[in-house]
FITORMAR-555183 format. One record per residue (C-alpha): residue number from 0; x, y negated, z. Coordinates in Angstrom, 1 decimal. Each point is the difference from the previous one (the first is absolute). Example, Ala and Ser with C-alpha at 12.3 -4.5 7.8 and 13.67 -1.06 7.14 Angstrom:
BEGIN
REC  num    east   north      up
REC    0    12.3     4.5     7.8
REC    1     1.4    -3.4    -0.7
//
This chain:
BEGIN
REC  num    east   north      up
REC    0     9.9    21.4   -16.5
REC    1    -2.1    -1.4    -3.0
REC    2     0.5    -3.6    -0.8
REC    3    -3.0    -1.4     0.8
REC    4    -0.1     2.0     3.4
REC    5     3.9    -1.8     0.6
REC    6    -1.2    -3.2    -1.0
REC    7    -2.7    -0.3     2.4
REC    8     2.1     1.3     2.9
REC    9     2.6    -2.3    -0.8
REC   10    -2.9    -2.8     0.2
REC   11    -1.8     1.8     3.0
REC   12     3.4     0.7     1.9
REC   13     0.9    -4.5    -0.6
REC   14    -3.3    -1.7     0.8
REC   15    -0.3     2.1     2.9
REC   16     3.8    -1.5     1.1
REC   17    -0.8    -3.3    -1.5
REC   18    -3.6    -0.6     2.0
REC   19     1.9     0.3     3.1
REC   20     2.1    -3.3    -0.8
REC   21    -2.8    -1.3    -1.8
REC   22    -2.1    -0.3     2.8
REC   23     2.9    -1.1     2.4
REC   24     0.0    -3.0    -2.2
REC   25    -3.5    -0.9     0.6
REC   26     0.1     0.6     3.7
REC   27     3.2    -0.6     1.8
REC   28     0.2    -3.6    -1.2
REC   29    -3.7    -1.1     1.8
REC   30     1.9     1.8     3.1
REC   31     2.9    -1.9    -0.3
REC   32    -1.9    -3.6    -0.6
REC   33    -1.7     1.2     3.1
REC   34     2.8     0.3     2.4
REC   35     1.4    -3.4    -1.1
REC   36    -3.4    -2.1     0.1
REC   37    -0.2     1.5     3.4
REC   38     3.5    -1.3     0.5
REC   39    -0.7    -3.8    -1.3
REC   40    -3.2     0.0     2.3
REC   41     1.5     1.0     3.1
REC   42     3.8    -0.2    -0.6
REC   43     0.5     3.4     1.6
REC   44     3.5     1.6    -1.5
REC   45    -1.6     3.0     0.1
REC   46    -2.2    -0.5    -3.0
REC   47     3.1    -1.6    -1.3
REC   48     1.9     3.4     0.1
REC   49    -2.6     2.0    -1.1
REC   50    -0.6    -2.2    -2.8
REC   51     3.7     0.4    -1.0
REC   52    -0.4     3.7     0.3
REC   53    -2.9     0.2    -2.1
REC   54     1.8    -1.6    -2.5
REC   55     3.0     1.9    -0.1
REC   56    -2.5     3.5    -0.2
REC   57    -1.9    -2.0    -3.1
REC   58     2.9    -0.8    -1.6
REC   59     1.3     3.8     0.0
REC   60    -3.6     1.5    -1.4
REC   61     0.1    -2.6    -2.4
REC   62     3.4     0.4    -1.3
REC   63    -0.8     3.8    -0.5
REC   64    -3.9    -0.9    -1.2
REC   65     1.8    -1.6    -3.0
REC   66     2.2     2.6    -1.0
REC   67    -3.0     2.7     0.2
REC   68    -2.1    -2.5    -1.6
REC   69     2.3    -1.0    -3.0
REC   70     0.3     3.8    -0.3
REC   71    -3.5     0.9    -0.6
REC   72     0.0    -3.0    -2.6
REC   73     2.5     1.8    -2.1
REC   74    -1.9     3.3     0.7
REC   75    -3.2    -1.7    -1.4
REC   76     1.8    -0.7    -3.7
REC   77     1.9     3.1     0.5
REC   78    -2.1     2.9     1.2
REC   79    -3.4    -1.6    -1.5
REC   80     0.6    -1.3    -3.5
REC   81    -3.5     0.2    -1.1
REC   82    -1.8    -1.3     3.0
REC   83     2.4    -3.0    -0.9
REC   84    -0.6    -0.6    -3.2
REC   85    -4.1     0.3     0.8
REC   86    -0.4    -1.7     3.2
REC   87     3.0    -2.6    -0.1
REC   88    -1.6    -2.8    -2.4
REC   89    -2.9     0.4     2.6
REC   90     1.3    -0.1     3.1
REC   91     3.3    -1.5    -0.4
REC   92    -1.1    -3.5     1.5
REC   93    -0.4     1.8     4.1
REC   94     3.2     1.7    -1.0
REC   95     1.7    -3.6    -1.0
REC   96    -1.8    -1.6     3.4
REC   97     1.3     2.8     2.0
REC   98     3.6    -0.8    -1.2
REC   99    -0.1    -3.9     0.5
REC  100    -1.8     0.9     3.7
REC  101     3.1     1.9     0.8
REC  102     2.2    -2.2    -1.0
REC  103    -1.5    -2.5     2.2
REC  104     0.0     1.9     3.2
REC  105     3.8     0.8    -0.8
REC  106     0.5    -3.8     0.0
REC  107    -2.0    -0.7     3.2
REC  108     1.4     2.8     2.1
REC  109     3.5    -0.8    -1.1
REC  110    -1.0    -3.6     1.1
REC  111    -1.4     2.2     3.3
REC  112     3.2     1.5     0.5
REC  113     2.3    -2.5    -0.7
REC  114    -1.7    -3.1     1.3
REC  115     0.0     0.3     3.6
REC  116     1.2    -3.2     1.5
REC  117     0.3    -1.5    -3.5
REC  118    -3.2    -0.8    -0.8
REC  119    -2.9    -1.4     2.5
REC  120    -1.5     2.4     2.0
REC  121    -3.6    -0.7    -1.2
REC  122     1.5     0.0    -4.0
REC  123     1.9     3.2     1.2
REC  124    -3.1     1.5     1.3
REC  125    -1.9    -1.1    -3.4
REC  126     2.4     2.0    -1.5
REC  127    -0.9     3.0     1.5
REC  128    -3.9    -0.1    -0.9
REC  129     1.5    -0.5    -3.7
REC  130     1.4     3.8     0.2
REC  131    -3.2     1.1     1.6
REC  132    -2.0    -1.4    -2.6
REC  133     2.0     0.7    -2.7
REC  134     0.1     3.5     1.3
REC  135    -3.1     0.7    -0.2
REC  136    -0.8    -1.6    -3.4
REC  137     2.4     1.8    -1.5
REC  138    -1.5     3.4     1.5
REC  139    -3.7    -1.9    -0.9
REC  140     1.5     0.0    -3.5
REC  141     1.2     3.4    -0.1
REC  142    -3.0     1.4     0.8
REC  143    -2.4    -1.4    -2.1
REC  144     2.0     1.2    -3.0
REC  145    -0.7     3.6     1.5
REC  146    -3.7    -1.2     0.7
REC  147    -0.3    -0.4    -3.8
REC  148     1.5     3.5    -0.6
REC  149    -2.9     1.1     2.2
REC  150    -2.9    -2.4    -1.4
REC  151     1.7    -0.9    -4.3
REC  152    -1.3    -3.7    -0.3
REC  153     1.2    -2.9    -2.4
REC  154     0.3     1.6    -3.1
REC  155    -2.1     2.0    -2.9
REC  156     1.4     3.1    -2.1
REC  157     0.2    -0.2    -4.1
REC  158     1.0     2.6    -1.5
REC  159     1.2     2.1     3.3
REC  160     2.3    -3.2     1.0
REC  161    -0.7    -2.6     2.7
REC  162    -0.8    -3.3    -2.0
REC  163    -1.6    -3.2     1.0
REC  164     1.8    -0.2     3.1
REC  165    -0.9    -2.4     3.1
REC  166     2.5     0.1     2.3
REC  167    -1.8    -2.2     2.9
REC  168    -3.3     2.6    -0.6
REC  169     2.6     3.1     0.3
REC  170     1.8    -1.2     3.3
REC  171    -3.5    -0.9     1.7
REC  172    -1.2     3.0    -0.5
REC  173    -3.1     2.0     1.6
REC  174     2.5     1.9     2.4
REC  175     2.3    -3.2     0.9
REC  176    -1.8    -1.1     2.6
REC  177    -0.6     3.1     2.1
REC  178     2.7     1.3    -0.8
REC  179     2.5    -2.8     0.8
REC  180    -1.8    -0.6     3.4
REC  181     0.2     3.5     0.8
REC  182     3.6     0.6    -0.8
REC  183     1.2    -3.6     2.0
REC  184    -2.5     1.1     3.5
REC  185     1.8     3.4    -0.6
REC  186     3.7    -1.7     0.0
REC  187    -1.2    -2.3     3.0
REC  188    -0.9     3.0     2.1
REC  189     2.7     2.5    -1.0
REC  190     2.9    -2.8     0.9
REC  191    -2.0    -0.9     3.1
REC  192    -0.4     2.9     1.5
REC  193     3.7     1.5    -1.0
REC  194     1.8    -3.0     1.6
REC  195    -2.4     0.2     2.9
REC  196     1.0     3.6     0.3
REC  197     3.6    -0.6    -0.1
REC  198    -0.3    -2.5     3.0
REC  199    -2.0     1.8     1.6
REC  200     2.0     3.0     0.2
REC  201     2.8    -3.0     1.2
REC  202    -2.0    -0.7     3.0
REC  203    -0.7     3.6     0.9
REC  204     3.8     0.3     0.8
REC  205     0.4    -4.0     1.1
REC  206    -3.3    -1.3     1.4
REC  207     0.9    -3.0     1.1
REC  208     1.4    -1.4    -3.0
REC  209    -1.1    -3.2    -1.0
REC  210     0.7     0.5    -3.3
REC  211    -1.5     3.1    -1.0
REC  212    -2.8    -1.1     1.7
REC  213    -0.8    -3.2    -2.1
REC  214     0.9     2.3    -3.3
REC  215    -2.2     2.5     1.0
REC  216    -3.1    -2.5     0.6
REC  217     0.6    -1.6    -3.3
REC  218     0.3     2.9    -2.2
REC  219    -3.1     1.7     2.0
REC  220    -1.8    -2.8    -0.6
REC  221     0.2    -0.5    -3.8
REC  222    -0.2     4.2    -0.3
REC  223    -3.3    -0.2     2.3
REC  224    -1.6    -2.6    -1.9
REC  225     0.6     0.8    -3.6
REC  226    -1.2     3.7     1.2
REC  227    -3.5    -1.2     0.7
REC  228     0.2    -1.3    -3.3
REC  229     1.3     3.3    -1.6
REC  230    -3.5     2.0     0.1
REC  231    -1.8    -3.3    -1.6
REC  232     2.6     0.1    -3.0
REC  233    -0.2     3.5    -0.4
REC  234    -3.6     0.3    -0.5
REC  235     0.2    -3.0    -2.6
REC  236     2.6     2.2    -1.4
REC  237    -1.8     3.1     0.2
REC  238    -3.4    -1.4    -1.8
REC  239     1.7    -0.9    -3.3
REC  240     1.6     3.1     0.0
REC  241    -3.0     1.7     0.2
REC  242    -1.7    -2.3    -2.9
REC  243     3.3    -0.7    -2.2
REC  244     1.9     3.6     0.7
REC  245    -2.8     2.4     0.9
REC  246     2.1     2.8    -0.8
REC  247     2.6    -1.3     2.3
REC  248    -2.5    -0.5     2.9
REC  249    -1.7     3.7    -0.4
REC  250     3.9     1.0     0.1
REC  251     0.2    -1.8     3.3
REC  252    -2.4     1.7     1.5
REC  253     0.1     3.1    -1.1
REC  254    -3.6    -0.3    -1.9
REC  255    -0.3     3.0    -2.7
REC  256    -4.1    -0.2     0.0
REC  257    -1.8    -3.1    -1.1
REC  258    -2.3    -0.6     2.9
REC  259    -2.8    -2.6     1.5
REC  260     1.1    -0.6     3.7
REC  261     3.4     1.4    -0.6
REC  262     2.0     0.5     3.1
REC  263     3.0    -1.3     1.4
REC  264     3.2     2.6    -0.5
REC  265     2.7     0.2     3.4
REC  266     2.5     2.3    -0.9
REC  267    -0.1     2.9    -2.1
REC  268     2.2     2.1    -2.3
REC  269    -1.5    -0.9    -3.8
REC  270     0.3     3.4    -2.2
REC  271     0.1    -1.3    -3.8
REC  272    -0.1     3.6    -1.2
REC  273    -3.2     0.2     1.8
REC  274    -1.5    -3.1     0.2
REC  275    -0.8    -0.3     3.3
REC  276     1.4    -1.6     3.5
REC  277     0.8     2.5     2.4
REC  278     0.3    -0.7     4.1
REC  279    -1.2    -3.5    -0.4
REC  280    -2.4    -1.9     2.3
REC  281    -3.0    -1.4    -1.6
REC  282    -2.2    -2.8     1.4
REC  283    -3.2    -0.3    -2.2
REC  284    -0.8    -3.3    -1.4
REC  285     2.7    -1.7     1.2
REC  286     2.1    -0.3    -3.6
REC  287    -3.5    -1.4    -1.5
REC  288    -0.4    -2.2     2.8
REC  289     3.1    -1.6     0.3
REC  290     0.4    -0.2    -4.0
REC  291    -3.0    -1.9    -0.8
REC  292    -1.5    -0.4     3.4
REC  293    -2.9     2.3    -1.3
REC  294     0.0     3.7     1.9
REC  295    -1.8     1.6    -2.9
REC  296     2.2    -1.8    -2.8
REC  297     1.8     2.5    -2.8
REC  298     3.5     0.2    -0.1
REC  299     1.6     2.1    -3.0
REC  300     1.8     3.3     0.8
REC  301     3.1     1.0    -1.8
REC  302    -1.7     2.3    -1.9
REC  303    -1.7    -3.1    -1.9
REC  304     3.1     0.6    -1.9
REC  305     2.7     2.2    -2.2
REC  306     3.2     1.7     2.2
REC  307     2.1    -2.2    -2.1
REC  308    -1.4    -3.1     0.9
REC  309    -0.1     0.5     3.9
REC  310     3.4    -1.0     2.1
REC  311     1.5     2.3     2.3
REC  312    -2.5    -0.1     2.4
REC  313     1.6     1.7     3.0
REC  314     2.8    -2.5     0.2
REC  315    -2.9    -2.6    -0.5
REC  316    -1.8     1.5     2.6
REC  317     2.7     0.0     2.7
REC  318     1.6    -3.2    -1.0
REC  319    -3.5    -1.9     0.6
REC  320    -0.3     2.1     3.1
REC  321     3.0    -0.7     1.3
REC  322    -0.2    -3.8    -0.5
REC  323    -3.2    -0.1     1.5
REC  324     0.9     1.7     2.9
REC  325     3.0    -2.4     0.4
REC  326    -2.1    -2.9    -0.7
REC  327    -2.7     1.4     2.5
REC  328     3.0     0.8     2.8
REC  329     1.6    -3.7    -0.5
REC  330    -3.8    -2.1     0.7
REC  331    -0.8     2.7     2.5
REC  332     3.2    -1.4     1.9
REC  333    -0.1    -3.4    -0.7
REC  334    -3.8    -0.2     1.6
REC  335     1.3     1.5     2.7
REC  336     3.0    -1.9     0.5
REC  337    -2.6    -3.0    -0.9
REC  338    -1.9     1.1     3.0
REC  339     2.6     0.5     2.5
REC  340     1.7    -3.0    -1.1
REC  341    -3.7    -2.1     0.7
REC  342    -0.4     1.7     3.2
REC  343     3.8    -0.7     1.4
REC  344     0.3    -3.0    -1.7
REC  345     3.2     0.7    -1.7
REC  346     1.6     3.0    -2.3
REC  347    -0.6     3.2     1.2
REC  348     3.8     1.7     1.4
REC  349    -1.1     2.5     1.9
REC  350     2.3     3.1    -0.8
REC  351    -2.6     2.2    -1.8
REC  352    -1.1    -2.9    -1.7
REC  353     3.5    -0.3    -0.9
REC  354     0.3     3.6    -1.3
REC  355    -2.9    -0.2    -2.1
REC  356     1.3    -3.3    -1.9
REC  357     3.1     2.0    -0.6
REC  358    -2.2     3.0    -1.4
REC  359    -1.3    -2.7    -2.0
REC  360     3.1    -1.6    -1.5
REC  361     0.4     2.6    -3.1
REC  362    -4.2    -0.1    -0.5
REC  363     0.0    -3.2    -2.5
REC  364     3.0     0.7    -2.1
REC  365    -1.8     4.0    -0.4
REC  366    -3.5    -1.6    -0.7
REC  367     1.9    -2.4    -3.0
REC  368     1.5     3.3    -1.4
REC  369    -3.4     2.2     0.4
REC  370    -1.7    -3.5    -1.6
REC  371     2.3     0.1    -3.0
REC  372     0.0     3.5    -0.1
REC  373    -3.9    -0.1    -1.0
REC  374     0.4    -3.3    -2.2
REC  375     2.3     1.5    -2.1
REC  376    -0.6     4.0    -0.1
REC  377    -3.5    -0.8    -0.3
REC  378    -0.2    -1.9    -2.7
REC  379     1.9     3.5    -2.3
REC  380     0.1     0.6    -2.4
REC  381    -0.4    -3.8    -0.7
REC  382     2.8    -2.0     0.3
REC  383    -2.8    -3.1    -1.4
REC  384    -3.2     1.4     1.0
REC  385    -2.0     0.7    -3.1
REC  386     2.1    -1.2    -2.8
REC  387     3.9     1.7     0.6
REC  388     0.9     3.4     0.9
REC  389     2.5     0.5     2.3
REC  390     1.8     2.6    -2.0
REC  391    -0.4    -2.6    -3.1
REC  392     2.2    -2.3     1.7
REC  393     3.3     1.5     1.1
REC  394     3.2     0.1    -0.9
REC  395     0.7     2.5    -3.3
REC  396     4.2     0.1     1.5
REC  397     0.5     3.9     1.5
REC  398     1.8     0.6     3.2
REC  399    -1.3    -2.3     2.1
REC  400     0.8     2.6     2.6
REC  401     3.2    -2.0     0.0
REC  402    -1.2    -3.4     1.4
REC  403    -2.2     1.5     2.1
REC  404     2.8     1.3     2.0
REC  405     1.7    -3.0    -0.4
REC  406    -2.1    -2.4     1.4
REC  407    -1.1     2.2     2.7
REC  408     3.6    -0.4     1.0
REC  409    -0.6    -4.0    -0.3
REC  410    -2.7     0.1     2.4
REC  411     1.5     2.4     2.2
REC  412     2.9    -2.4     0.6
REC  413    -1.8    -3.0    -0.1
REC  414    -2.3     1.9     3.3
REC  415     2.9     0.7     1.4
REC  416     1.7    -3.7     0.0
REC  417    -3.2    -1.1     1.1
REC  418    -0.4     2.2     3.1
REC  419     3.8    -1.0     0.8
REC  420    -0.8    -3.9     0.0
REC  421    -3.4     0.1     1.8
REC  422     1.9     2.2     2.6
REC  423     2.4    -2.6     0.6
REC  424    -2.6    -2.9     0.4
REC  425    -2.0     2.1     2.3
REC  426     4.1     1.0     1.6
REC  427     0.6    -3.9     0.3
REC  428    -3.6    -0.5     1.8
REC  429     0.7     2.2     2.4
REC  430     3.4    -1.8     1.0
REC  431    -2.3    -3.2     0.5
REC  432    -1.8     1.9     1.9
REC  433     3.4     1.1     2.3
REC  434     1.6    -3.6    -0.1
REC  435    -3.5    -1.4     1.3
REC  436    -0.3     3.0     3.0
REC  437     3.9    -1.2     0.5
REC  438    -0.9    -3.5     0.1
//
């Protein structure tokens, strides 16, 4: 296993844990904030209890979110020394707002956790939009620090080394917007729709409860809505690929041939020795349509340029097809659960209905990995597009075989201490649901 190869498996194998928790943070608190407004308006205990158990599932994906995260900040210094050293004077301001955005949602939710029946409900309640918005700042943060190693702003280079830095110019980058607007719709939807397919599942087996039932229509509502919203971001997203990262976008979609009227790629097995897509479905125009809203407008094929300067591009390929075909599944269900919802005039909970929000659940968190997946891969062999090469900035130390294997064990345990405490709040949900049929 060469270095570089170990290093960006270590750094593949924690973002792809981290995300999870990530994205947890962004979405469970609106949930919880939810159930208790809903509680305050109507003073239903229900809401009560399910905000109490929203917390108590928050407060264990945070708890682990921090240990992943704190770990991928040492792997940063660690594993990429010279992206460091290049990028950090740069960047380093979204890094420091990310930190003092963390540390503010640990004070609220502790204050979340904690104050219940010590401080006023309304103050209480405050509390809880202060760890959903500082939640999602400090993923807002995060990301547009990767935006910039996507679109290099803020700075010119003298003498091969970043100088005349502007920090402000760096964090609002050309890719911050669509890229932080994608990346908090995607945590929206993928938390929606995974809680909504978790108590969904709960009333397949206990119809009636009253619970479940309220969960279920809250998560399934945020989920449905932000999954409207998902196709809208992702063509934002998708356009300034294709003008900032053009090699990344033909990677995408499989493009080898510069064409007028290219066509839209579904599926297909991309043979790099070859240079051409086998099996795939083409739809003429389509690419060229949706790109620049011109059917006969040229996109650049990978062939526009060297083997060495292309990613991957069949785990490009798949990665984008994959999260599109999430993305597509999730608004697909949401109109349709829209449109049943309309026409009954309340959430749909007909059993298939049911079965298909469960087939759901998994969708979002395997769209965010896909998502990443093509962020990341297809910006090789770039770690800052344009200016640093990937194998330029990693670690010199051998054996990184070593902490590979360790921290695979880390996140093995950590998966498994997770999957034991969600099991026990989804356990003690299902007593409620016994002492209520009792009562």
């Amino acid at each position: 296993m060469t270095d570089l190869f170990a290093a960006r498996s270590q750094m593949a194998m924690s973002l792809a844990f981290h995300i999870l928790f990530a994205v947890a943070g962004i979405g469970m608190p609106l949930l919880m904030c939810t159930a208790e407004g809903r509680w305050l308006r109507t003073r239903d205990p229900l809401y009560l209890q399910l905000a109490k158990q929203w917390a108590k599932g928050t407060a264990v994906l945070f708890a682990v979110g921090a240990v992943s995260g704190t770990v991928l900040s040492f792997e940063l210094g660690l594993l990429w020394p010279g992206f460091m050293a290049y990028a950090g004077p740069i960047i380093g301001m979204p890094f420091s707002l990310e930190g003092f955005a963390f540390f503010l949602e640990a004070i609220f939710l502790g204050i979340y956790l904690y104050g219940w029946e010590r401080v006023a409900p309304r103050l209480h309640w405050a509390a809880g939009w202060g760890v959903a918005v500082s939640g999602a700042l400090s993923g807002v943060f995060v990301v547009t620090a990767n935006a910039w190693m996507n679109a290099p702003a803020g700075f010119e280079v003298v003498d091969g080394k970043p100088r005349n830095i502007d920090p402000i110019a760096a964090m609002f980058n050309p890719a911050a917007l669509t890229e932080t607007l994608h990346v908090l719709v995607a945590a929206y939807i993928a938390v929606g729709f995974a809680v909504a397919g978790i108590h969904a599942w709960m009333l397949l087996h206990h119809p009636r409860d009253p619970l479940h039932r309220s969960a279920y229509a809250i998560a399934l509502t945020l989920g449905a809505v932000a999954a409207l919203f998902g196709p809208v971001t992702g063509d934002m997203s998708a356009k300034h690929v294709a003008r900032y990262q053009p090699v990344k976008f033909a990677a995408m979609e499989a493009l080898w041939e510069t064409e007028r009227g290219a066509p839209f790629t579904i599926g297909g097995w991309p043979d790099e020795a070859a240079e051409v897509t086998r099996g795939a479905i083409e739809i003429p125009y389509l690419l060229s349509a949706l790109t620049y809203l011109d059917p006969r407008a040229e996109i650049k094929g990978l062939k526009a340029w060297p083997r060495e300067e292309r990613p991957p591009v069949a785990i490009v390929h798949w990665a984008f097809t994959l999260m599109v075909a999430c993305g597509t599944a999730l608004a697909g269900t949401a109109v349709l659960g829209g449109g049943l919802a309309w026409r009954r005039r309340a959430v749909p909970t007909a059993r298939w209905f049911l079965w298909l929000v469960v087939a759901c659940g998994p969708l979002g968190m395997l769209a965010l990995e896909a998502g990443w997946t093509v962020t990341e891969v297809g910006r090789q062999p770039w770690v800052v597009q344009g200016f640093l090469r990937t194998a330029d900035a990693v670690t010199p130390m051998p054996w990184l075989v070593v902490p590979f294997t360790l921290f695979t064990l880390l996140y093995l345990m950590l998966a498994a201490i997770v999957v034991v405490l969600l099991r026990r709040q989804v356990a003690a949900s299902a007593a409620l649901h016994g002492n209520r049929s009792n009562a």
